[in-house]
N, C-alpha and C positions, 0 to 999 in steps of 0.2 A: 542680329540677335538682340542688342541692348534695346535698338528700337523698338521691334518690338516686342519685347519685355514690357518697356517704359508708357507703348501704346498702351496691350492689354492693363497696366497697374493703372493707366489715366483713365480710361474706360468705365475702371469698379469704382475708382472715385466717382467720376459722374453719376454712374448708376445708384452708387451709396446716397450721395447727396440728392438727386432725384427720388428715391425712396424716403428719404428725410424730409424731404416737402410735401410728399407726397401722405407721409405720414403723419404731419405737422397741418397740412387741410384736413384730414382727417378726423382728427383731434379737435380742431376748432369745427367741424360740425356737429362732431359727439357730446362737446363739452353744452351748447345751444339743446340739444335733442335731451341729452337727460334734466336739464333744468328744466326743461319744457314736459317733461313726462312728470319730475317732482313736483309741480307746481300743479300740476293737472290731476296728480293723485291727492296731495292735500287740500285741493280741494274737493276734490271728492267727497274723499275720507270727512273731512268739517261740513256738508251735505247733508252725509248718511250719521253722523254723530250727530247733529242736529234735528234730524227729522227722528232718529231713534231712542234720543235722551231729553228733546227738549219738547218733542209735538207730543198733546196728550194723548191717549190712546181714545179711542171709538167708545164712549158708551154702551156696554150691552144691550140688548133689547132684554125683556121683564116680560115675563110669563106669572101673572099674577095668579093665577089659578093652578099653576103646576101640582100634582098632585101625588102628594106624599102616603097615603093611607092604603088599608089592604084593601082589595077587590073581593066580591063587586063594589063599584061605587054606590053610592044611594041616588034613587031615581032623583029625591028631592034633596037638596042640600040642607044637613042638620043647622039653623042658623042660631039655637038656643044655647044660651046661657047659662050652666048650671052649678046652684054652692055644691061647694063641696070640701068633705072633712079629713084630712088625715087622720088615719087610724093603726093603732099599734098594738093589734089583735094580740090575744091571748096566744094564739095557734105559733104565730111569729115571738113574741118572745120566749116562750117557749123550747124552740128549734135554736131559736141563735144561745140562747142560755148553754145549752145542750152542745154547739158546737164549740164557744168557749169552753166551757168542760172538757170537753174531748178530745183537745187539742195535745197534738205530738209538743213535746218540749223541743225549744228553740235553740241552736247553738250557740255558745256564748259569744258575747264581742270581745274582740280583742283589745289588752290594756290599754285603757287611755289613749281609745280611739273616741270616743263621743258619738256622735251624729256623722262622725269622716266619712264611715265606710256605709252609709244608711242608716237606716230608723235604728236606734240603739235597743237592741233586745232585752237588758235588762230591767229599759224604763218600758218597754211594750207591754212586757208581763203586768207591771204595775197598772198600765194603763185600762189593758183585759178585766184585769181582774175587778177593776171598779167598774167596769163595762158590765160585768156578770153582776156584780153582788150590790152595785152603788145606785146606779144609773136608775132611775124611778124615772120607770117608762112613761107612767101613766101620767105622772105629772109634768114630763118633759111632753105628752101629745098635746096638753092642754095650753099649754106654751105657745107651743105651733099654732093652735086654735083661734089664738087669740086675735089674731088678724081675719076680715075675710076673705074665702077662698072661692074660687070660681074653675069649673073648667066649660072648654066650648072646642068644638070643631072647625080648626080653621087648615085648609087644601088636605082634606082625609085626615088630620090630626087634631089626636085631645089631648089640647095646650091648657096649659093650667095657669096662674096669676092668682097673684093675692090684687085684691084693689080696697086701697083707703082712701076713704073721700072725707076729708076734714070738717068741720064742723065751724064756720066763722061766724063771724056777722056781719053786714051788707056792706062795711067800707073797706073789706078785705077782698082782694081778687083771690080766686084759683085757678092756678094754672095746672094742665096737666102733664105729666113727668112719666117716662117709660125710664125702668132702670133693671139696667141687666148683669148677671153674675160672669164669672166663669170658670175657668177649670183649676183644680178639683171642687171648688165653691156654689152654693146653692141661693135658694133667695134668703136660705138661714142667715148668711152672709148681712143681711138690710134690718133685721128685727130691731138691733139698737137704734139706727139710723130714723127709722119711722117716724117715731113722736118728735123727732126736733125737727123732719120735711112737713109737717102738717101739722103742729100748733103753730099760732103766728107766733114775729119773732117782732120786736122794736122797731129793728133797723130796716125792716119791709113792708111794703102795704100790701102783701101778695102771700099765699102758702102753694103748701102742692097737694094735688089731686095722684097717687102713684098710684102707678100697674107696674107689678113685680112679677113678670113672667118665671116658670121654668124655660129656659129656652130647650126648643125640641131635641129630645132623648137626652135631656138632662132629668134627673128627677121626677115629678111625678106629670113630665111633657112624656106626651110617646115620641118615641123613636119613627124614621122611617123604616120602611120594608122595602125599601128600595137604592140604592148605590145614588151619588149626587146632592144629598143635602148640606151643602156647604154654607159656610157663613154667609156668605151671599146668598141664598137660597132661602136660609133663617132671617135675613135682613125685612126677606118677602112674606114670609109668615106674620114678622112682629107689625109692620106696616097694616097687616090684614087685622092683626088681633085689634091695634089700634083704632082701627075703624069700626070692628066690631064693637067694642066698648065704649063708640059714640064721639074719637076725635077725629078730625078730618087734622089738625093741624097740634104739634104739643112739642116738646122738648126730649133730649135725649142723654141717657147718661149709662156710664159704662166703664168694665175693665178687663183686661185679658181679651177671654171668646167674647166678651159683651162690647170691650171697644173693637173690635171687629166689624161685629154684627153691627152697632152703631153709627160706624166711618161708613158702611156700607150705604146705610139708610140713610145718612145723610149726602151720599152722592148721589144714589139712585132715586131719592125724593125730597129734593130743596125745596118743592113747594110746602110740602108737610112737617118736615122736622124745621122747629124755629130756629134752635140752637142746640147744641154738642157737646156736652162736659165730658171728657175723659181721665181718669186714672192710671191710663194706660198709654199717654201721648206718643205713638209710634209711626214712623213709613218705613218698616221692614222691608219692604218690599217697593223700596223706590229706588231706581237704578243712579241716578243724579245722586239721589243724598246717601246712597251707601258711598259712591264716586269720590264725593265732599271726605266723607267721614274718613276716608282710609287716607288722599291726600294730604289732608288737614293737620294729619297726626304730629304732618312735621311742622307747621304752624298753625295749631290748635286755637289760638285769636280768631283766624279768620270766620269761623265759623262758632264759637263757642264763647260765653263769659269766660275770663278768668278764676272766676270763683267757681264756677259749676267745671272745670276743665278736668277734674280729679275722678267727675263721675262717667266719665268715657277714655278718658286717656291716661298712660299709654295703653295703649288698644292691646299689646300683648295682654297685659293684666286681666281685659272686660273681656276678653275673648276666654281666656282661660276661664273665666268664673259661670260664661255662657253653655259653654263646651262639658263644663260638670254640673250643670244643671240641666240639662236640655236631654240628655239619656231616652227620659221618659216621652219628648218628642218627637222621638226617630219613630221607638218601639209605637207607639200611637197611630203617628203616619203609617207605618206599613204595614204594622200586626195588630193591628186594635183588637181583633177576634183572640187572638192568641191570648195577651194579657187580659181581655176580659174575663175569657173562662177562668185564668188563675184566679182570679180575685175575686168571682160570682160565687163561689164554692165554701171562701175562708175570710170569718168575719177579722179573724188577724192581720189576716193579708193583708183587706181591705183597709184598715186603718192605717197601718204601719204605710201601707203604699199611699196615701192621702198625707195624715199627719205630718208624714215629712216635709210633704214642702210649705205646712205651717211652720216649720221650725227655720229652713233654710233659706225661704223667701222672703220670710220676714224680718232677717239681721243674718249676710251669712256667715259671723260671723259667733253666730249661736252653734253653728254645726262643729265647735272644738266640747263642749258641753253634755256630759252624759243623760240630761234629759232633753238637750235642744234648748233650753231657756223657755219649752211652751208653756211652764209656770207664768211665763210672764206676758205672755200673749193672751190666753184665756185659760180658763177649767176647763178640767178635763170632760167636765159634763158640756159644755159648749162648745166645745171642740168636737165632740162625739155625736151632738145635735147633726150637723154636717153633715157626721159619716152616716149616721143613720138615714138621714135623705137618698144615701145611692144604696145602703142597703136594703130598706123598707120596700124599694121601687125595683130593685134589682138591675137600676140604671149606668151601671159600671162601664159593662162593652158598648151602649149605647153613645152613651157620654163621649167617650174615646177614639168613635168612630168619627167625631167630627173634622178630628186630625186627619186623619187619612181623607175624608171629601174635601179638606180645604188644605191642604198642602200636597197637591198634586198638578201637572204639568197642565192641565186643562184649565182649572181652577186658578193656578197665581199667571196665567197669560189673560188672563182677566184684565190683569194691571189695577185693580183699583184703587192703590195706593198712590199709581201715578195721575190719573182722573181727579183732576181740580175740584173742589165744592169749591161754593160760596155761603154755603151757612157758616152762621157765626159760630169758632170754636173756644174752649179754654180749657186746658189741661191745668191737671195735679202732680207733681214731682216728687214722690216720695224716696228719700237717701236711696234707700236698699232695693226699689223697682231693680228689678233682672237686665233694664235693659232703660236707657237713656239717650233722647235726640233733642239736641238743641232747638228752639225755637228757629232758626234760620233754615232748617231742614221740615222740619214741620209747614211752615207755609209755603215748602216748595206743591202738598196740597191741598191744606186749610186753607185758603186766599185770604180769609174773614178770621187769623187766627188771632185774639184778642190778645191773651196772657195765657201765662204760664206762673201757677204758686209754686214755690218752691217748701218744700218742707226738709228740715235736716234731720230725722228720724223717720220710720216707719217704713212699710213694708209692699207686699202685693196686695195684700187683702183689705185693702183700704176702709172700707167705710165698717167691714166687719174691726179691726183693728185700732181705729182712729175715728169715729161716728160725727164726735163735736167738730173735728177739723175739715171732715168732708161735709158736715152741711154747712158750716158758715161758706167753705168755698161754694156751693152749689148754689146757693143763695147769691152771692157775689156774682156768680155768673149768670145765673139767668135774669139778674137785676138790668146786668149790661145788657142780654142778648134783648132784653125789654125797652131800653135805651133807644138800642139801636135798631130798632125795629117802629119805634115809633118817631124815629128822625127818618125813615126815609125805606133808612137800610141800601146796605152797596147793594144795587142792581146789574148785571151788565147793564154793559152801555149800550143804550138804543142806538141801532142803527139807521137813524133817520136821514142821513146821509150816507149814500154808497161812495166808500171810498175807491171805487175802483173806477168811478166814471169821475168825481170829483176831479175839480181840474187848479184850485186854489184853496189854500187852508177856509178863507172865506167863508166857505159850504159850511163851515161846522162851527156845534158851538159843543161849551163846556161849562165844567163846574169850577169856583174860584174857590182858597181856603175855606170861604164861610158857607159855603154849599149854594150858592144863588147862579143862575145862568150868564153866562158871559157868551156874547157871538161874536167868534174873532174877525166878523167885518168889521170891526169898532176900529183894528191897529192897520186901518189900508193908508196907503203911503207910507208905512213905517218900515227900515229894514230889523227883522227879528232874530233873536236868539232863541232856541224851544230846546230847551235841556231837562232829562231825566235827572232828578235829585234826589240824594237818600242823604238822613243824619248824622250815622254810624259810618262813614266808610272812611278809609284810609285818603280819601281824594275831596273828603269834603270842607275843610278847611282852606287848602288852598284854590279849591273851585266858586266855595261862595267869596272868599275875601274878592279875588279875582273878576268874577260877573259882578261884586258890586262896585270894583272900579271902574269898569268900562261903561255899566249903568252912568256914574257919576260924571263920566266923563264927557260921553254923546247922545244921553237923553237929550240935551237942548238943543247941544248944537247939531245934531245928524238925526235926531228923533229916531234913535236907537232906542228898542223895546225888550225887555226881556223877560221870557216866559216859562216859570219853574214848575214842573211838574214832580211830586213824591210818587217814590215806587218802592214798592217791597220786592221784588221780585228776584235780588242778588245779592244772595245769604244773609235776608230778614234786614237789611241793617238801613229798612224805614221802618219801622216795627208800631210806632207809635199813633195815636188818633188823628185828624186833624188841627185839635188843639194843641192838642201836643208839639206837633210840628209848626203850629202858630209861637209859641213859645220861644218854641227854639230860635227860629227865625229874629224873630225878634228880639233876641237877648243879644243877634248878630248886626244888627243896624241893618236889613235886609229893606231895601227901597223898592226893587222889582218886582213885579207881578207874581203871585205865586198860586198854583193851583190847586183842586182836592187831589188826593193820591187816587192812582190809576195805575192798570197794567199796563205794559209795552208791549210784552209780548203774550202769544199765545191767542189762544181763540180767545180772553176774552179783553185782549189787549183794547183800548179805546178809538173808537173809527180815526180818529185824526193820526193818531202813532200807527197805524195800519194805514194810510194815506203816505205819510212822510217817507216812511219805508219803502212804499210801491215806486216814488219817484226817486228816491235816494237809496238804492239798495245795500251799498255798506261792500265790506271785504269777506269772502268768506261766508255769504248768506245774508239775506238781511235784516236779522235779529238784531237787537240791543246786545251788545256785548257786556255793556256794565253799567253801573252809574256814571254819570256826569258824560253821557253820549250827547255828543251838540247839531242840532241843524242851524242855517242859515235859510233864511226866507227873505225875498227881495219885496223891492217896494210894490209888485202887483200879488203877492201872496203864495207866488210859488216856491218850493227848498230847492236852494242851489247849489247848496254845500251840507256836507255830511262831516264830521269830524269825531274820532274817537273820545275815549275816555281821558289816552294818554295824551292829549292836547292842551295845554293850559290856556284858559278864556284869554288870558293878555296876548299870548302868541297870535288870536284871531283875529288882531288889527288889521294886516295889510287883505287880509282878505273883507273882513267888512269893508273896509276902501272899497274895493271892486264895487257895490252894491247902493254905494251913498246917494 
C-alpha cells in the first residue's frame, strides 16, 4: 500500500513538472509572438498616422463656372460691368424710423452685469434712439458714395466691389490688391484704410490698385438660391471677379470669412495670387497642429515664443474664452434661416445681435462695461454704418448662411487647411484676435510663410479699428512678396532628375546658400554627410558644433564633405531667409557647405531628399523625423547609412571608417 501510495504521489510530481515545461515553452513562445504582434501593430499604426497626418490631402478639382444664380440661365452670359449707387430711399427710412418707434420695451439687465450677459439693453436704447433721431441718413449715403461702386454677374451672381485706382505718376508702380471683409463686417470695414493703400507712401515705390468685393450674400452681393456656396466656392467667385476686372495675377488680403476665402484662393490658384496677407493667421482646421497645440500645452516652448505663450496658453483659459464667444457659431452652422428671420424683421435685434461682437472681439475684456467700451472703438454713427449695410440689403440670413455651407462634413473633408500653398504669406497678430496659432503651426501650410507682426492691442476688426497699422503692415508685406518674387521666388523643385530610377546622388544638382547651382558630381570620391538643419531647435547647438569638428578633423585627411541643408518643416524652427540663415552660420564659425532651405518631406520635398529616402528608408516609414537627420554617402555617391536625429555627428566616426 505505502508503495504504491509513494508511486501514484511520484507520478503527479512528474506529471506537475512536465506540465511546468510544458508550460514554461509555452511562455517562451508567447512571450516572441506578442512582441512580434506589438511591433507589427506600431508599426502599422506609424503607417496610417503618417499617411493620415502628414500626406497632404488631393487637391479638389475647380468647377469655375458653377452656377449660383436663379434659373433660367441667360442664353448669353451677362459679361458687363456696371456703377453702381447705394441708395437710402425715403420708403426705407421711413419703415425703419417707424419700427424703432414701435418697438416693445426691452427688459432690464441685470446689476452690474455689463456686456456679461449680451448687448447691454440699457445702452441699446441709447444706441436706437440715435439711430432714429441722430443718424443723418442722407449724409451717411453720400459717405458710402464716395468711393466707386461697380456690380457685374459673376456664375449667375451680382457681385458688387468698390474699386479704387490711384492716381500716380510714372515712377510709381501699382499693384493690384483684392481685400475681403467678414462676419458681421462689411467693405464699411476698409473706408479708413483707402486713402493710405492708394496715395504713395516714402518708404515705397509702388501703391494699390483695390477691389473691395461684397463677398457673396453679404451685403449688397446676392446670395445663392442654391445649398453649397462655401468659402471655397466664394474663393471661385472672387478669382472670376478678378479677372473680370482685368487681373490675371494680383495680391491678397483678408480677415475672418475673408481669410478664409483668401487661404482658399491662394491654394487653389498660386499661379494667380502673388502673395497673402492675413489678419486672421489661422489652421483651424489642421489636424497636426491642433495635435501640436494640445501636446505642447505641457511644454509650450516647443512650439510657441515665450512672449507670445500667454496668448494660447493655458488652453483651459483660450478655450473657455472660445466657447463663450462662438454661440453665435453653432446657431449659424445649423439654423442660419431660423436666426435670420429673427433679425430680418427687428432693426433692434439687428444691431444689438452685430454690435456685440464690436465690443467683445475687440478687448474681451470690455464685456465687464455697461456700454462695451464701444465709445472707444468708434461712433455710434460708424458703427451703425455697418449695420445699415445688412439692413438696407436685407442681407442678414444670407450672410449666415455661409456658416452652415462651410462648416459642414462635406466641406471641412475638403482639408484645405491641411493642403500646402506656396505663395508667399504674412500675417497680423492682433492681442485680443479670438483665436491665436503660432508661426510653427502656420507653416505646417504656408510653406512661403514670411512673418508674423505682432501687435499688443487691438482686436478682430482690423483695418476697420487700426487703419495706420494695417497699412504700414500691408505695405511691408507686399514689399517682400515683390522681393521675392523678383529673386526667383521658391518654386517647387524641378524634377529633372527622377528620383526613382536615379542610381547615385550625382544625378542631381542644387541650390547653395546664395541661390546659384551646384551639381553634386563636383563631391565624387568624397565620403558625405547630407543633414537636415534648422536654427531654432533644441539639437542645434550641439549638432553644428559637432559636424564642424568632424569637418575639421577629415576634410584633408579623409576628404570628408559635409552638406547642410535648412528646413522649416518641424515646428517653423528654420523660419528665417536665406540670409538670415547666412548670418547665423556664420557667427557659428561654420566651414561646411551649406545649402538653400528646402523641403524633406511631403510632395514637395526636393528630388534628392526623395532619392535618399527611397534607398535609406528610416524606422517606421521614411519620412524625416526631425531636424539634424544624417545620411552617409560613400565614395561612388550612393547613402549607405541613415542615422537619426538622436545621433550625435562625433558618435559617427567608427562608422565613417567603414567608408574611408
Amino acid at each position: 500500500m505505502n508503495e504504491s501510495k509513494q508511486s501514484k504521489q511520484s507520478n503527479k510530481k512528474n506529471n506537475k513538472k512536465g506540465k511546468g515545461k510544458e508550460n514554461e515553452e509555452k511562455s517562451a513562445i508567447t512571450v516572441p509572438k506578442f512582441l512580434f504582434v506589438f511591433m507589427l501593430v506600431t508599426v502599422l499604426s506609424a503607417g496610417y498616422m503618417y499617411k493620415v497626418l502628414l500626406t497632404p490631402p488631393e487637391l479638389p478639382k475647380v468647377d469655375m463656372n458653377e452656377y449660383w444664380g436663379p434659373y433660367p440661365m441667360d442664353l448669353e452670359p451677362d459679361l458687363s460691368i456696371r456703377p453702381f449707387e447705394i441708395e437710402f430711399s425715403d420708403v426705407m427710412i421711413h419703415d425703419l424710423r417707424e419700427r424703432l418707434l414701435h418697438r416693445r420695451p426691452f427688459v432690464p439687465p441685470l446689476e452690474n452685469t455689463g456686456f456679461t450677459y449680451g448687448f447691454n439693453t440699457n445702452f441699446l436704447t441709447r444706441v436706437l434712439d440715435y439711430w432714429k433721431n441722430n443718424y443723418n441718413f442722407k449724409d451717411r449715403e453720400q459717405f458710402f458714395n464716395k468711393y466707386n461702386h461697380f456690380k457685374t454677374k459673376i456664375q449667375g451672381l451680382d457681385i458688387h466691389y468698390i474699386h479704387v485706382k490711384p492716381k500716380v505718376t510714372d515712377d510709381i508702380t501699382v499693384v493690384p490688391l483684392l481685400m475681403m471683409h467678414g462676419w458681421p463686417g462689411s467693405v464699411r470695414e476698409f473706408y479708413e484704410i483707402i486713402p493710405k493703400l492708394t496715395n504713395p507712401v516714402p518708404e515705397h515705390n509702388f501703391v494699390f490698385e483695390l477691389i473691395i468685393p461684397s463677398i457673396p450674400g453679404y451685403g449688397f452681393s446676392q446670395g445663392a438660391v442654391r445649398p453649397g456656396l462655401s468659402t471655397s466656392k466664394m474663393a471661385i467667385v472672387m478669382a472670376n471677379l478678378m479677372k473680370r476686372v482685368g487681373h490675371e495675377k494680383y495680391y491678397v488680403q483678408g480677415g475672418d470669412v475673408g481669410h478664409s476665402v483668401g487661404s482658399v484662393m491662394a491654394t487653389l490658384f498660386p499661379d494667380k495670387v502673388l502673395g497673402f496677407h492675413t489678419n486672421f493667421p489661422t489652421v483651424s482646421f489642421n489636424s497636426v497642429a491642433n495635435l501640436c497645440i494640445f501636446f505642447a500645452s505641457v511644454w509650450p516652448s516647443l512650439i510657441v515664443e515665450p512672449e507670445l505663450k500667454s496668448r494660447m496658453y493655458p488652453l483651459s483659459d483660450h478655450a473657455s474664452r472660445i466657447l463663450e464667444e462662438s454661440g453665435y457659431m453653432h446657431i449659424q452652422a445649423t439654423k442660419p434661416d431660423t436666426i435670420g428671420a429673427a433679425l430680418t424683421d427687428t432693426p433692434a435685434g439687428l444691431a444689438a445681435y452685430i454690435l456685440e461682437k464690436f465690443s467683445t472681439w475687440t478687448n474681451p475684456e470690455y464685456k465687464t462695461a455697461g456700454d462695451g467700451k464701444l465709445h472707444l472703438f468708434k461712433s455710434n454713427c460708424h458703427l451703425l454704418d455697418n449695420v445699415m449695410v445688412y439692413w438696407v440689403t436685407n442681407s442678414i440670413t444670407t450672410s449666415v448662411r455661409a456658416y452652415a455651407e462651410s462648416l459642414n462634413k462635406k466641406e471641412l473633408d475638403l482639408k484645405f487647411d491641411e493642403i500646402p500653398t506656396l505663395v508667399p504669406t504674412w500675417g497680423i497678430k492682433f492681442k485680443h484676435e479670438l483665436i491665436f496659432h503660432p508661426d510653427s503651426m502656420l507653416r505646417l501650410k504656408y510653406k512661403n510663410y514670411f512673418h508674423s507682426t505682432v501687435v499688443e492691442d487691438g482686436g478682430h476688426f482690423a483695418a476697420f479699428e487700426n487703419p495706420t497699422i494695417m497699412a504700414t503692415d500691408i505695405y511691408q508685406a507686399v514689399d517682400t512678396f515683390r522681393q521675392f518674387h523678383d529673386n526667383g521666388g521658391a518654386q517647387k523643385p524641378a524634377e529633372d532628375v527622377n528620383y526613382k530610377t536615379a542610381t547615385t546622388i550625382y544625378e542631381f544638382t542644387v541650390k547653395d546658400i546664395n541661390g546659384k547651382n551646384v551639381k553634386l558630381d563636383k563631391y565624387k570620391g568624397n565620403v558625405l554627410i547630407i543633414v537636415n538643419v534648422a536654427s531654432e531647435c533644441g539639437l542645434t547647438d550641439t549638432n553644428y558644433k559637432q559636424l564642424n569638428e568632424l569637418y575639421e578633423k577629415y576634410s584633408t585627411t579623409k576628404n570628408l564633405r559635409i552638406l547642410a541643408f535648412p528646413c522649416n518643416q518641424f515646428a517653423g524652427q528654420e523660419p528665417g531667409n536665406n540670409k538670415d540663415i547666412l548670418n547665423f552660420v556664420k557667427n557659428r564659425g561654420v566651414k561646411f557647405d551649406l545649402f538653400e532651405k528646402i523641403d524633406v518631406n511631403g510632395e514637395n520635398a526636393h528630388p534628392l531628399y526623395k532619392f535618399l529616402k527611397k534607398l535609406q528608408t528610416g524606422t517606421f516609414g521614411d519620412f524625416i523625423k526631425w531636424n539634424f537627420s544624417k545620411f552617409i554617402i560613400d565614395k561612388n555617391g550612393v547613402p549607405v547609412e541613415r542615422l537619426g536625429p538622436n545621433v550625435n555627428p562625433i558618435d559617427m566616426e567608427p562608422l565613417l571608417a567603414k567608408y574611408w
